[in-house]
Each structure stands twice: as C-alpha cells, then as structure tokens.
N, C-alpha and C positions, 0 to 999 in steps of 0.2 A: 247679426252683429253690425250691420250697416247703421242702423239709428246712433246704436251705442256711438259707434267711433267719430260717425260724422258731429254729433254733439259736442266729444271731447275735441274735435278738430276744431270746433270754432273759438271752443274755449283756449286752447292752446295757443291756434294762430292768437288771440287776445293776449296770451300771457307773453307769448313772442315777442309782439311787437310792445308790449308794458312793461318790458324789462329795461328801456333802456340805452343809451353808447352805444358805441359801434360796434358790430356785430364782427365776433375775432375769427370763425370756421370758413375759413376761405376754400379748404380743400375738399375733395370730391367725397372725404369719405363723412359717414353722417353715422359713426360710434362715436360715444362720450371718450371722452380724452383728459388725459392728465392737463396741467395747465400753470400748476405750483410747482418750480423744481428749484428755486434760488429765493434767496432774500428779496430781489428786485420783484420775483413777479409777487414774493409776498404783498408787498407793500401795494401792486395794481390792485391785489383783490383785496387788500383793507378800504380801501376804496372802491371799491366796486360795488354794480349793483347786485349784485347776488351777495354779498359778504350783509349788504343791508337787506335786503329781502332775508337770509336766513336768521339774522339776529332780530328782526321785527318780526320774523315770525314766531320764532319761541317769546319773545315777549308778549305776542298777541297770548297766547297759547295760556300766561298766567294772567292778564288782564281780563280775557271772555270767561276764567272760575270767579272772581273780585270784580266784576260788574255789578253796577247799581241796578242793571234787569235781571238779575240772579235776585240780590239778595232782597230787592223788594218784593218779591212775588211770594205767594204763598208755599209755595212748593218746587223751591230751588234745586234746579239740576246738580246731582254729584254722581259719585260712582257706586254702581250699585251690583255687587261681583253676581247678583241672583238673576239680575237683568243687565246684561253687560252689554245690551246692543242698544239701548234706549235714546242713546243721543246718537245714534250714528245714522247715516246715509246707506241705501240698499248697495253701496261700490265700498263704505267702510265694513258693512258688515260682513261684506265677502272677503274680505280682506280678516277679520278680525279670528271668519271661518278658518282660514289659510293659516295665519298664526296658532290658532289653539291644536291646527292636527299638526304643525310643525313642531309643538313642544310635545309631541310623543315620537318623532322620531327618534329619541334616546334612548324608550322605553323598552326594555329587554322584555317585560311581556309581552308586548306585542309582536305580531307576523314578522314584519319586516325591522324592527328595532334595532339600532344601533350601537349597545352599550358599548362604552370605553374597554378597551383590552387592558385586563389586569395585570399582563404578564410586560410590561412595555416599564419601565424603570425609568422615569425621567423626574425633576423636579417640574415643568410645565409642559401640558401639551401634549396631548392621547393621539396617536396618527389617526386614529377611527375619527374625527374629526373630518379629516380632509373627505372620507367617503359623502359624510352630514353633509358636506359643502356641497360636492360635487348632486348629489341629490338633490338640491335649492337650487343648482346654475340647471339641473335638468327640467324641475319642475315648476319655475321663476314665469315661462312664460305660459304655463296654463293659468298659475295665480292670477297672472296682468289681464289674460285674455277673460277670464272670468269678472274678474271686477268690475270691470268695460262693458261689457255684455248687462250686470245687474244694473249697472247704472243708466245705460241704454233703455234697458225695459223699461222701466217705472221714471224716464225724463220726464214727462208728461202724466204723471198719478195725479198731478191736481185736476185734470182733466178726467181721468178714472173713478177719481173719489164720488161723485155724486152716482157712478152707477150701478145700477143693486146689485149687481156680482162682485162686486170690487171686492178686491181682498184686502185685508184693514192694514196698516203699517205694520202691527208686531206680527204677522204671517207671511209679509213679505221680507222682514228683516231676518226674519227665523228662515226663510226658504234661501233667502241671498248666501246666510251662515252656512247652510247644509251645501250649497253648489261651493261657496271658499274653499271651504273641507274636503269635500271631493276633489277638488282642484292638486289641491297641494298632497294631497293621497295616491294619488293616480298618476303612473311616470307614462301613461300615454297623455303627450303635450296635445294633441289634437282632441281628444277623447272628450274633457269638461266642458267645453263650451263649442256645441257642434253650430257651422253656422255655413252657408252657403256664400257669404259675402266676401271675397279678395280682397286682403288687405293691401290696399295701397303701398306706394313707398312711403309716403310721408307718416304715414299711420302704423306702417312697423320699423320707424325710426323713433315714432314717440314711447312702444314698446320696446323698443332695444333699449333704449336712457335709461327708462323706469326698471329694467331688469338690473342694469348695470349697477342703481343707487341700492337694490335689494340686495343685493350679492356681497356688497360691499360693506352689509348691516348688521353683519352675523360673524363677522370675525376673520380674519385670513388665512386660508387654509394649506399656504405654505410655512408664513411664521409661526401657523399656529397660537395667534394674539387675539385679543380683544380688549379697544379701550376706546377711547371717547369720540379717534376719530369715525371711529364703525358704529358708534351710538350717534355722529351728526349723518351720517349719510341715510340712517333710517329717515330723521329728522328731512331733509334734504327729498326724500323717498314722499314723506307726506305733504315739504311743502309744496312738491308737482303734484300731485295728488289735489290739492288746493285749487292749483292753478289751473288746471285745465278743468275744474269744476266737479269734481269727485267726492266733497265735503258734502254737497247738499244732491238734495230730493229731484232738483227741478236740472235744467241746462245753466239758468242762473248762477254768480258766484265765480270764483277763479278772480284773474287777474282783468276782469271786462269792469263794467259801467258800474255793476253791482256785485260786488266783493264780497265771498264770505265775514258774515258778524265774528267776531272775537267770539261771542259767546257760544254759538257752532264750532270753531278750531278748539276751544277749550276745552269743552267739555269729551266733543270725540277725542283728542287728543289724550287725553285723564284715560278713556279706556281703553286707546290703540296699546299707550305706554303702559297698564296694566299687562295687555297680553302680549307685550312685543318681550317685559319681564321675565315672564314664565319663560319663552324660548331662551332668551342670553342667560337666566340665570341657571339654566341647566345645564347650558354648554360650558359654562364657567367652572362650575361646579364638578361637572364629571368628567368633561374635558379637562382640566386642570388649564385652562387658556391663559398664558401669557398676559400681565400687566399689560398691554401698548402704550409707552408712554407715561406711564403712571411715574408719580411723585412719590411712590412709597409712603410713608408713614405721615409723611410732608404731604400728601395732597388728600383734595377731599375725599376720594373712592379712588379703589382701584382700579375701576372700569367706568362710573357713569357721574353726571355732571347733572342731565337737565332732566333726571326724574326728582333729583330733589329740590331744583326751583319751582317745579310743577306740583309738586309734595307739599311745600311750603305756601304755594299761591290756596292753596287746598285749604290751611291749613288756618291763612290768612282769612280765607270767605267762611269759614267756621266762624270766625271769629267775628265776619263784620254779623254772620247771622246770629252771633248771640248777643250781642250790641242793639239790634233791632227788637229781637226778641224784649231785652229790658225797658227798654223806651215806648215800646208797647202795654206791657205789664204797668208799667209808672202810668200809660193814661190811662189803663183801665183802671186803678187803684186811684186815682184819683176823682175820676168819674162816678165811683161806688162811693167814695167819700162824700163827692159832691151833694149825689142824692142822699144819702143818709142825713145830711147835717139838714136836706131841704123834707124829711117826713115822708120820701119816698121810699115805698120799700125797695132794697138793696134787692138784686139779682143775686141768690141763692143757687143757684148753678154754680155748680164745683168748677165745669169745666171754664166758666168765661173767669176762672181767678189760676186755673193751673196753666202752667207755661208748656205751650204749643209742644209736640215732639219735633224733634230733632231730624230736619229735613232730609242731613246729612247722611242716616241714618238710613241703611235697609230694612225691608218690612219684613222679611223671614228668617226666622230661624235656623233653618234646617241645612244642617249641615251630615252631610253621611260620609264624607271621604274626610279621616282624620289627617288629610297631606295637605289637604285645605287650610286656610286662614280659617277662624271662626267670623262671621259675619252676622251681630248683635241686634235685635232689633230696634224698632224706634223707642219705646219704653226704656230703655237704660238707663241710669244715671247720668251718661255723658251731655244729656240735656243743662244742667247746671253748672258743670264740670269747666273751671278757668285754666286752659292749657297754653301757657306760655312754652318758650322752644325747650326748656330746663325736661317737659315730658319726658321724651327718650329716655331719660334714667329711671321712669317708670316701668319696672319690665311686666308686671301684668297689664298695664294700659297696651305695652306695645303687643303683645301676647296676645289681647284679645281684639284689638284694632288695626291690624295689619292689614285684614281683606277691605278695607272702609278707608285707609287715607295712605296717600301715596307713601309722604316720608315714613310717616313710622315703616310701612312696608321696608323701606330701603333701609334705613337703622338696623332693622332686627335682620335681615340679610346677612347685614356684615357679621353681627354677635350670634350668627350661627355658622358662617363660614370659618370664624376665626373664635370657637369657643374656648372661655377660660381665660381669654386677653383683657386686662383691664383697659375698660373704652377708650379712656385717656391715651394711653399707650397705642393701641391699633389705629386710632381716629386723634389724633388731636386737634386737627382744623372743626372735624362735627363738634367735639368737645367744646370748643371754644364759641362755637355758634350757638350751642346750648346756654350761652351764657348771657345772650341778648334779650335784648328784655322786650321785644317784643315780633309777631310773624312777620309785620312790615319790613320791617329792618334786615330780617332774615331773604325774603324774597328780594331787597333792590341788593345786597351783596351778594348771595348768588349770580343774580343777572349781568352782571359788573365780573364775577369771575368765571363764567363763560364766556365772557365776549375776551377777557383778558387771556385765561391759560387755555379757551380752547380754541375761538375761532382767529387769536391772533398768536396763535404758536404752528411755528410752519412745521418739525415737525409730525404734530397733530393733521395739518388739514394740507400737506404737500400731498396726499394720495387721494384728496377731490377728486373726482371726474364732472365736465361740465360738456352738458346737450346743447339745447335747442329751448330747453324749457328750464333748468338750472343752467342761466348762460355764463361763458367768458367773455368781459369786453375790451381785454388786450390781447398782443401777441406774447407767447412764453418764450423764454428764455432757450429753449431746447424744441428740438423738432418732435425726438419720439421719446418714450417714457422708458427711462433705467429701469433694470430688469430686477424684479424683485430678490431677495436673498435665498439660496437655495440650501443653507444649512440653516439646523435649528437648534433645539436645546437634544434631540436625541443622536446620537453617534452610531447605533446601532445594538442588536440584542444586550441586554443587560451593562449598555455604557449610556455618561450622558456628557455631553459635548456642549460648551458654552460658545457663544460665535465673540467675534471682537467687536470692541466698543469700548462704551464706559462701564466699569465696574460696578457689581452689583450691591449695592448699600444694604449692607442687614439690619433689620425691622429689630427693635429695641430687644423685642421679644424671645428673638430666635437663639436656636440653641447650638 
C-alpha cells in the first residue's frame, strides 16, 4: 500500500495547498469538523473556496457529458448499465464495487441482509436503518483502504501497457470491482487490502475525512432522514476523490499542474451516480427515510437535486449528438447529389445513406433480472427520435429508458414511489420544467437552483464537515458541534412521535 498512498499524498499535499486562504484548523486534532453553525459562517462559506470548488465541480460534472471531444468523436462516451466501469479509474471502479455490494445490504435473501422491520408503525424511518449505518461507519475504512491500494497498483500502467503480461484495462477494472465488493462485504476492516506498509499520520487523516464525507452520504442514522444535504457530501466524497488524483489511471490529475478533464469527472461521474442510486434508492424506499429538508410538493425531489442536472446534461449531449448526426447526413446527401448531377455513379451503399446508431445507446440486449431497467440496443428507433423535456409524460419511453439516461431514471423513481399521483400534483416544479422548450435551458436552471436552494441554504449544508482536502478558510462561530436530535418520528412499540418544529404541510394528495 505504500505506492498507493504515497501517490495520493503528493496529490493531496497539491490539492492542500491549491485550495486556497488561510488555513482555519489550528487545533491539534486532525477529524473533519462542523464549520457552519450561524448565518455568519454561512455567508464565509458562500464565499469560500470550497463553496466554489463544490459548485464548479458539479458543473464540471455536466460540462465533461456536453463537450465538443464527446460529441465530435465517433463514439461518444455515455453510460452504459452492461459495461458500467468503462469510463472509470482502477480507484472508481473499486469504489463502484463497494456501492453495488452495498445496495444488497437490504436484501433479505441474502446471509447477512438487513430488511426493514415490518412490525415498527411509523410514518418515516425503519430503526433497522441505523444497524445499515452502523455497518458503513464499520466497513467505510476497508472501502477507502481498498480504493487506495487499486489506484496504487496500476499508478504507473502506462509504463505496464507495453508488457506482454500486462493485463488489458477491462481486467483490471473488473478485478479492482471484485476487491471494492469484497471490501464492503467483509466486516474484517484489515482483511481486503492486506499490506505490510504503516500508515502514517498524515495518510490516515486523509482516510479519516474520506470516511467521514462517506458516512454522511447515506442518510442519518439517528434522524433517520435523507436529503440533498447527504446527497452533497457524496458529491463533496468524489470531489476528494478528485483531488487527490483518484479520477484517473496515472498519479496525474487532482488539484496539481494537470487537472482532471471535465470529460473524465463527467462521465465517471454519470456512473458513480448511477450506482450511488441503486443504494439511496433503496434505503428510501424501504427504509421509509425521512424528507431532510425537502420542500414538499414545492421542491423539486424529495431527496435529490444534482442527478437531475446530470440527467439533463445527458440529455442535452443526446441532443447536441443528433444535431451532428444531421449535419452530417445533409453533407453526405449532398455529396451524392453532387455526383449524380456530375454522371458519377452514386454510392449505393445503404449504409453511407442510414443514419449512424445511437452512440448513446448500449450494444446488448440481455437483460435476465426483470428488477432491472431494460437496456435497448443501438438499433432502436431513439436514433431519430426528437426529445425535448415534455418526454417524461411518455411513459413507455420512460419504461423503457430508464437503464440508458439519468433523468428519465429519476422521473420514473418518483411515479413509482408515489403511484396513482397525477405528476402535476406530486412534482409541479418537474412539471413545469417539462414545459421548457429545450435541454439547454433545463440544465443552466438546474445548476442555478443547486447553487441557490442547496449549497446556499444553511440548513441544508450547516452539517458539512470540512478536512484538509475539503477545507475551511474561516474561523466558526462555535467551538464544538450541537449535538444531534435524539428523538425521532418513532415513540415506541406501536406509537409514532412527531419532534418540534415547523409543521408538517400535506401533500395535495393526501388523505
């Protein structure tokens, strides 16, 4: 493990010192810490460099899908559920392993599975919940140790590549997947990633932050909630990840001279948030979790913000590639004109007159698990197919395109969470976005209302924690952090207890 870390150390020290102001951790101890607790230190971190490091990086995130090196190439990166590691890094794809064994820890067939207790009477919030948690704060540092360790290995693969043993990219990415998996399976924390090297201090304080932004990405397991701020700390989660050089192949990249491309954070990004889904949406789901923060009927999701500006950038490079695609047909159809009118024989090839497949589009069929999306091949009609945002009211479109693009994914989420609600009524802000005439428009109003209701609503983002690598560069308002609420929505066997606050606003719907 020594390569590994030492690698990520240089990368970090880089992202350290690229952060920025004055450095606000005076004190001895070196955990992540609250930082937000008042209006005033709101407003330091609206300012601050890490408020713009997170909001340029979720923009990065739809600018690298809507790149002109995407859509000029023949064969533009999208997501592809049959090959779901293809744009990731040997440290994403361990990571991507750790998420997909994580969304079976709910699963009652299996050994150790966690299902919801159905005897517990609440309107939100299964206690079996807190067990889920407690098993992620167990199992948080083999994931990190693990990721570290893959990315370690193969820093140097371009050096490997030319040698006849070399193992090719998709067998290292497929073996990185199998160690993630293990990782997060395995409640022996030492056990996945055996290594002889002592981790420093400095190197298991970069592990302690990265645990801490993980933990904090899956909901809270005394409130029992989950909402957009536990969906930025994932966010927050990848853009250390970033920083310390964990997006790419090489030591390259991170916060140093040479910065991951947009077009690398996008695309791994499109698949992290594919399977970070899977997990939230089942703890949501079966868990019965807590709105946090939600706007009710008034906001966009009950839970998530920037899969659908990712969903929409998605949705947007669809669209600049069928724009190309036309503009290419018009010179070939012209070309074929040309010659014709000059006594050339015309190219009779079907294929230089049919329009290219659908890059966007995966190449297999095969789908055997009917709990799966379906995922369409490239032959479909959606080749032709002009989808402005009004789609969503297509429900076989979204029915059968759910596994292949973000939003619809998230659309058909909600109108299965909440069936039988007319959309208007459960969603009226998606509704009204359905109404925009075009994905541009959809993607910069999104990005405008994450930066507005979530990274400047304190509180949303008052339960930050900031390292070393997501910094603080004030001092806070408070020394140590208010202790979290210790009742919740359940009172006890067959009662349910509401805590104090503000009153709970009923959904048009309810009965």
């Amino acid at each position: 493990m020594a390569d590994s870390l030492s690698s990520i150390m240089k990368s970090a020290n880089d992202a350290t010192t690229s952060s920025g102001g004055k450095e606000a951790h005076d004190d001895e101890s070196t955990s992540p810490k609250r930082y937000i607790y008042t209006q005033v230190d709101m407003e330091h971190f609206k300012h601050s460099s890490a408020h713009k490091e997170l909001l340029g990086f979720v923009s990065t995130m739809g600018k690298g899908l809507t790149s002109s090196n995407n859509t000029n190439s023949s064969s533009p990166h999208s997501y592809n559920a049959h090959a779901p590691l293809n744009d990731l890094s040997p440290a994403l794809a361990s990571l991507h392993g750790s998420l997909s064994c994580m969304s079976t820890w709910i699963d009652p067939n299996t050994t150790d599975g966690l299902p919801p207790d159905k005897e517990v009477k609440a309107r939100f919030g299964n206690p079996v919940f807190r067990t889920w948690h407690q098993r992620l704060t167990e199992r948080s540092g083999a994931i990190i140790k693990c990721l570290m360790e893959c990315h370690g290995k193969y820093v140097n693969y371009n050096n490997m590549e030319s040698s006849e043993n070399a193992p090719t990219k998709d067998e290292i990415l497929k073996e990185c997947s199998q160690l993630g998996y293990q990782a997060a399976s395995s409640s022996d924390d030492s056990s996945s990633t055996p290594s002889d090297h002592e981790i420093s201090p400095k190197e298991n304080e970069i592990i302690t932050e990265l645990r801490c932004y993980l933990h904090d990405a899956f909901g809270h397991p005394i409130r029992l909630d989950y909402g957009t701020g536990h969906e930025c700390s994932f966010i927050v989660f990848l853009l250390s990840l970033c920083k310390i050089g964990c997006f790419n192949w090489t030591g390259a990249g991170g916060g140093g001279a040479n910065p991951t491309s947009p077009e690398v954070i996008g695309h791994a990004s499109l698949a992290l948030l594919h399977a970070y889904l899977n997990v939230t949406r089942g703890l949501q789901r079966d868990y019965m979790l807590e709105p946090a923060g939600s706007h009710g009927v008034w906001g966009l999701d009950d839970y998530h913000c920037v899969p659908f500006y990712l969903g929409a950038c998605q949705m947007r490079a669809r669209e600049q590639w069928q724009q190309q695609q036309r503009q290419q047909t018009q010179k070939k159809k012209k070309k074929l004109e040309a010659k014709e009118s000059s006594g050339i024989c015309a190219d009779t090839d079907d294929d230089a007159r049919r329009l290219p497949d659908n890059p966007y589009l995966p190449e297999s069929t095969t789908v055997t698990d009917p709990s799966h999306p379906p995922i369409l091949d490239a032959t479909h009609t959606d080749n032709n197919d002009h989808w402005d945002p009004s789609i969503i009211h297509n429900r076989p479109i979204l029915e059968s395109y759910r596994g292949t693009y973000l939003y619809l994914s998230c659309i058909h989420f909600i109108q299965q969470i909440k069936p039988g609600v007319p959309f208007f009524e459960s969603s009226p802000m998606l509704n009204d976005i359905s109404h925009l005439g075009n994905w541009s428009k959809v993607m910069a109003g999104l990005l405008r209302l994450f930066e507005g209701e979530v990274l400047n609503k304190l509180p949303v983002v008052q339960h930050f924690v900031f390292g070393s690598i997501f910094k603080a560069n004030w001092t806070p308002s408070r020394k140590g952090p208010l202790e979290a609420p210790k009742r919740t929505f359940i009172g006890g066997p067959g009662g349910v207890e509401v805590t104090g606050g503000m009153p709970v606003t009923r959904a048009p719907w309810a009965k």
